[in-house]
C-alpha positions, 0 to 999 in steps of 0.5 A: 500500500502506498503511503497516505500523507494528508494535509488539511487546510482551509477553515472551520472544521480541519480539526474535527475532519482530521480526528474523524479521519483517524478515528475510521482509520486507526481500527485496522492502520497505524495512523500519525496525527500532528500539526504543522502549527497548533492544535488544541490537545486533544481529549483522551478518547481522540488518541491511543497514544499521546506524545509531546516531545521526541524522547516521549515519541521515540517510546510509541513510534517502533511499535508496530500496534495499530491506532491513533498516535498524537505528536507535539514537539511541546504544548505552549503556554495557550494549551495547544499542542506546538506543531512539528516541522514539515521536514520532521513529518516527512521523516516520520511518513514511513513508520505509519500507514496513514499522516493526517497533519493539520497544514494550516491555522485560522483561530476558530473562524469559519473562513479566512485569507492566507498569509505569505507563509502559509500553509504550512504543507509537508513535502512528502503530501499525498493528498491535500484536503480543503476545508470549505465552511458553508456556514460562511455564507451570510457572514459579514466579512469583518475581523469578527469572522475572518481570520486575515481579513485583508487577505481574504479580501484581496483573494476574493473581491469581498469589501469590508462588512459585506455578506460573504457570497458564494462568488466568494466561497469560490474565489477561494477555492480557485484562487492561485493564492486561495486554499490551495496555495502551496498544495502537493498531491491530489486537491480534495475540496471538503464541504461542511454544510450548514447546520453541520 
């Protein structure tokens, strides 16, 4: 079986797509979870094995046992879990089956424009997954609900305190600079639906 590296970008649900990933996976495969920014730490019934640091790791990561292995390189003093380096997750892809890395940040809003550094995506990338919020739609693009604002106007058009459109949402996904920036492998575009 060829080795499954996915990065997920985008907004409002990469977290809870990636758990639920490795929750499906984790039963019959030896599944990699970590982050290439930061990620709150998960709760204990999210993982088999948590690991924060390379000592804590080194005890998980010969083990040939199937399930859902959390990594960190520390947990910051906001409580998240600090991310790896891209270069760090490519050297660990062939001990697991599957890599869920969470490739991109937008502090808990639905929708968002991209830095210049961002995402964060791993070279060994197989698959890219897009997270695309429909609860955007109707937003008011302010700072209250897009994280980069100017960003995120600049990619889609939007003026400021203007409802988010479709037409926006779209932009995003087409955009050179858009949720795709950076991507490697197969692009995936993960809708979340209203009320969802």
């Amino acid at each position: 079986m060829k080795k499954c590296i996915v990065s997920i970008v985008g907004a409002g649900g990469k977290t809870t797509l990636m758990f639920s990933l490795a929750r499906l996976l984790g039963s019959t495969a030896k599944v990699l979870v970590t982050t290439t920014t930061k990620i709150y730490v998960p709760d204990p019934d999210q993982y088999d094995y948590l690991a924060v640091g390379s000592s804590d790791f080194e005890r998980y990561s010969g083990t040939p046992s199937r399930g859902i292995y959390v990594y960190g390189r520390a947990v910051g003093e906001d409580g998240k879990l600090l991310g790896l380096e891209p270069a760090e997750v490519d050297s660990l892809a062939p001990f697991f089956d599957y890599v869920l890395v969470e490739s991109d940040g937008a502090r808990r809003k639905l929708v968002k424009g991209w830095g210049e550094n961002e995402p964060v995506v791993c070279q060994s990338t197989t698959h890219t997954v897009g997270v695309l919020n429909l609860n955007a739609l109707g937003l008011t693009a302010d700072a209250e609900n897009v994280h980069r604002l100017e960003e995120f106007m600049k990619l889609t058009g939007a003026r400021l305190n203007e409802k988010i459109t479709e037409e926006h949402l779209l932009s995003l996904v087409y955009h050179k600079n858009g949720l795709f920036k950076n991507s490697r492998g197969e692009r995936i575009v993960y809708l979340i639906r209203p009320g969802r």
